[in-house]
C-alpha positions, 0 to 999 in steps of 0.5 A: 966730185965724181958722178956715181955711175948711172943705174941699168935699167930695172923692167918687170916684163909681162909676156903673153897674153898679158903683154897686150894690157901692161907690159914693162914698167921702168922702176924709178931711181931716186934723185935729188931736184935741182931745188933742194941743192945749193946751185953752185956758180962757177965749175962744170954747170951743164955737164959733159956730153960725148958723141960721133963714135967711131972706132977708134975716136969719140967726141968728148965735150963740156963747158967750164963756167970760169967766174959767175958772171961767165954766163953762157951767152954772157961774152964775159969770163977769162980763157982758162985751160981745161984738161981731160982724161980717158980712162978705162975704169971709173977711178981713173987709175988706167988713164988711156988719154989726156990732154989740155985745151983753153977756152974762153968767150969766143967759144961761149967757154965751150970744150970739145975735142976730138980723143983719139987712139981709143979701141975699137968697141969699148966702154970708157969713162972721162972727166974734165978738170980746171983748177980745182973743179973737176967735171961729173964723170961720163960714159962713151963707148967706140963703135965695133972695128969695121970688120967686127960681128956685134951679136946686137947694137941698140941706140936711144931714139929721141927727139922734139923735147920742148923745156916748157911743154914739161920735163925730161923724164924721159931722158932719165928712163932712157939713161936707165936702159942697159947696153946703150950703145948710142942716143939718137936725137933725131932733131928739135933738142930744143925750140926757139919760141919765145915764153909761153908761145908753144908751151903745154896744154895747161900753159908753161910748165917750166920758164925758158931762158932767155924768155924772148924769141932767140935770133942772135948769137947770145940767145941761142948760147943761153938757150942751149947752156938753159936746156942743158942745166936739165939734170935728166938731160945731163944724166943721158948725155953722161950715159953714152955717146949722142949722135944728132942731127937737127931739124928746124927748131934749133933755127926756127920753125919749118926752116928751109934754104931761104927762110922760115915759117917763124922768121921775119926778115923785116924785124928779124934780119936776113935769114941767112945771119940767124940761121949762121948764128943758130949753127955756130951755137949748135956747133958749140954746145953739141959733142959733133962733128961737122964736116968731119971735125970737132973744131970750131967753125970748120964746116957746117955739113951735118949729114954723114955716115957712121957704122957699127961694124958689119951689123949696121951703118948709119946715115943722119941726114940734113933736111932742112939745110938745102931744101926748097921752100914748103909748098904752099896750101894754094899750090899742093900741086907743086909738091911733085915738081921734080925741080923742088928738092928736101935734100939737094943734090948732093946730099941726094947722091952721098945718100944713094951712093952710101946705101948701095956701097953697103954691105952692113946687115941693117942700112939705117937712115937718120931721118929729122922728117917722115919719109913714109907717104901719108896720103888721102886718094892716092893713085898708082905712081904712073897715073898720078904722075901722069897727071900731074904732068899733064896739069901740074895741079893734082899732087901726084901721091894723093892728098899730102897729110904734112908738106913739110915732110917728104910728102912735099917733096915726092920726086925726091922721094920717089929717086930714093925708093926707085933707088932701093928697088932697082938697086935690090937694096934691102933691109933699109929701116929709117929712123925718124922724129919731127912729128910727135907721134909714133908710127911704124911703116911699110915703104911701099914701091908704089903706094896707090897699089900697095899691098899688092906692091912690095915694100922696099924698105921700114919706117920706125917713127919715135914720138915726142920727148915733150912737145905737144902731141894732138890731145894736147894741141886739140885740148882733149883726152888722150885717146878719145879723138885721135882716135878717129884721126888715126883710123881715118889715116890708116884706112887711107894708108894701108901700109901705116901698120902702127899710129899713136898721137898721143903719147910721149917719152922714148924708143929703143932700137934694138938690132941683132943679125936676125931681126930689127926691133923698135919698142915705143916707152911713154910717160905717165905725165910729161908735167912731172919730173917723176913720171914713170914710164912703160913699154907701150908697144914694139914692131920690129922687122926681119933681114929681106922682109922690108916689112915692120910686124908687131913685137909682143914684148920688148927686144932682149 
């Protein structure tokens, strides 16, 4: 049958004074849970998903489960054929593209396919079908040709959603908004743990299949085919394109070129096989390109660039594939090493190379880690280099907050922001996940001095979907202790112009040729699936400024 359209969203906005103590409430929109219905066997059970929009191509992508036991993971299931069809209007009557393609188990009985000849910035719906199952019906839009003009673009920012720390609810007020024009999942779309080993405060809300820790092929399949059972979950990816990268849990934790924090190669086997498999699974279930394909196999490089006519582009980068191994609690001093490296070389240089070719008004980074320093007794850059060189013991920032952020790899980060400054590079805003928490940032040209220093470039941080926040990990209230936490790293870093550790839920990033805005929205309750959510707050920058300013009511 046919998916009903997703409702826009529908805000009461609060403005003025009062903006300050209330301010936007999502209004629910009734659905049915997935126990009141009878849950059918075989069809189209995860879905569809589209994402990488370009102007005149975007990645369509489903999973048809042919017989019953065709579980993902299963190895079990005949090839099939699939069809699919683009059309301009909901019924299907103006079908633009078709074609058919067969799947079966050496694909997890996955579909993803590239469909091209589109135009460029306009709305579409699609469909799968097989035999006599017909797929829900989802939403995608193109990106503006390169020469057009938007009047305004506004992506979803999600990231780090964990199935047992509560549910999406997140994901269905974001499917809410109007005018979306891309979801941003900024990494960690789903944990790799085992039951009941990074669940919520009050233990695990909801069970996780499989239920021991995913290393082999099969079980990250059946880890992406649970997460994708989430209604919420397929209600945003049928909304509008995705545009991901990942972090380290669609691996394991705090991975890096060589291994991992939560992989033993003793039991676990050598890295580089888990890591392969976790990327062929992703590759899979993800409507993605990489290395510049939808098909199968053909590349794993996931950082790339993609734009939205001369408004903005984007770049979502790879900070886990060609790292460094963290630095150690026993030698932070190695953190400015300029031989450790967060992005490699190549990656360095495709980055450098792509902010000073462009000439879009808004030069976005998708940033899986946070670049914006966060330090305790930083010194000017000079000096702290200075010494550092001179002994090789005092990280050259400060005190790192997270090395296994930018903080742990500062000669990177200084080649960047030298990069921005000497290049004149303006109007660079990052968009990061990773840290379940909110911020927004200055990027100052040299810390130790800043505010004296000018900023060279924005940080909008987004918080966690559901992963645990610092109230949840420490086990207390909401804004009792963090508080204190948050004001020791702000008088320490006076260009962290916002901190919240403590909330959940979404951001919308709005961007208009005068102005950049990020709006934070958070859950009631990440353990109930009917959650409201409202605005919390929004900073929002302004072209040639390069610093972020409190928006008292969110971006039209």
């Amino acid at each position: 049958m046919t998916a009903t359209p997703l409702h826009p969203a529908r805000r009461d906005v609060v403005r003025g004074a009062a903006a300050t103590a209330a301010v936007a409430t999502v209004t629910l929109t009734p659905f049915a849970t997935t126990e009141a219905l009878a849950a059918p066997t075989t069809g189209f059970l995860h879905g569809v998903a589209s994402g990488d929009p370009l102007p005149t191509a975007v990645v369509l992508w489903t999973r048809i489960t042919p017989s019953a036991d065709a579980t993902p993971g299963s190895g079990r299931g005949e090839r099939v054929s699939v069809a699919w069809e683009v059309a301009t209007d909901e019924t299907f009557t103006r079908v633009v593209r078709r074609g058919h393609v067969r799947t079966g188990t050496e694909r997890d009985h996955t579909v993803k396919i590239d469909a091209t000849g589109l135009e460029p910035g306009t709305r579409y719906a699609y469909r799968f079908s097989s035999g006599a199952d017909v797929s829900p019906t989802g939403w995608t839009t193109t990106a503006p040709a390169a020469t057009a003009t938007p009047e305004r673009l506004r992506f979803g920012i999600v990231s780090c959603s964990n199935w047992e720390a509560g549910y999406f609810a997140a994901y269905r007020h974001l499917a809410e908004h109007d005018g979306l024009d891309a979801v941003l999942h900024m990494g960690d779309y789903l944990y790799e743990y085992p039951t009941g080993e990074y669940g919520a405060q009050d233990g695990v809300v909801r069970v996780s299949e499989p239920a021991h820790e995913i290393v082999t092929l099969a079980d990250y399949r059946i880890r992406h085919g649970h997460y994708k059972t989430d209604p919420d979950l397929q209600g945003l990816h049928a909304a509008a394109p995705w545009i991901t990268t990942w972090d380290d849990h669609e691996s394991a934790n705090d991975a890096w070129v060589g291994g991992a924090e939560n992989h033993d190669p003793l039991t676990e086997g050598r890295w580089r096989d888990r890591a392969a498999v976790a990327r062929r699974a992703y590759d899979e279930w993800m409507p993605i390109r990489l290395s510049g394909t939808s098909a199968l196999g053909d590349g794993t490089q996931i950082y790339r660039e993609l734009t939205f006519g001369t408004l903005a582009d984007l770049r979502m980068l790879d900070l886990r594939s060609h790292r460094d191994e963290q630095a150690s609690a026993a030698r932070l001093g190695a953190v400015g090493d300029a031989d450790r490296s967060i992005t490699g070389d190549a990656q360095m240089e495709w980055l450098k190379s792509s902010l000073s070719e462009s000439t879009a008004t808004w030069k976005l980074v998708g940033n899986p880690v946070m670049i914006s320093p966060v330090a305790f007794g930083a010194l000017d850059v000079e000096v702290g280099e200075a010494l550092h060189e001179m002994g090789g013991l005092i990280p050259p920032e400060g005190i790192p907050y997270n090395v296994d952020q930018w903080d742990g790899y500062t000669a990177d980060r200084r080649e960047l922001i030298d990069h921005l400054a000497d290049q004149a590079i303006d109007n660079a805003v990052f968009v990061t996940g990773d840290i379940h928490s909110a911020w927004a940032c200055d990027i100052p040209k040299n810390v130790g001095t800043y505010p004296l220093s000018r900023s060279v470039a924005v940080e909008f941080v987004g918080t966690s979907v559901t992963s645990n926040n610092l109230d949840d990990i420490l086990e207390v209230e909401p804004r009792t202790l963090s508080l204190a936490v948050e004001g020791a790293i702000r008088t320490a870093n006076l260009h962290v112009k916002h901190l919240d550790f403590d909330r959940h839920g979404y951001s919308v990033l709005t961007l208009t040729p005068g102005r950049a805005q990020m709006d934070w929205y958070v859950l009631a309750d990440r353990t109930r699936r009917d959650s409201s959510a409202r605005w919390q707050i929004g900073f929002h920058t302004l072209p040639g400024h390069n610093r972020v300013r409190r928006a008292w009511y969110p971006a039209n």
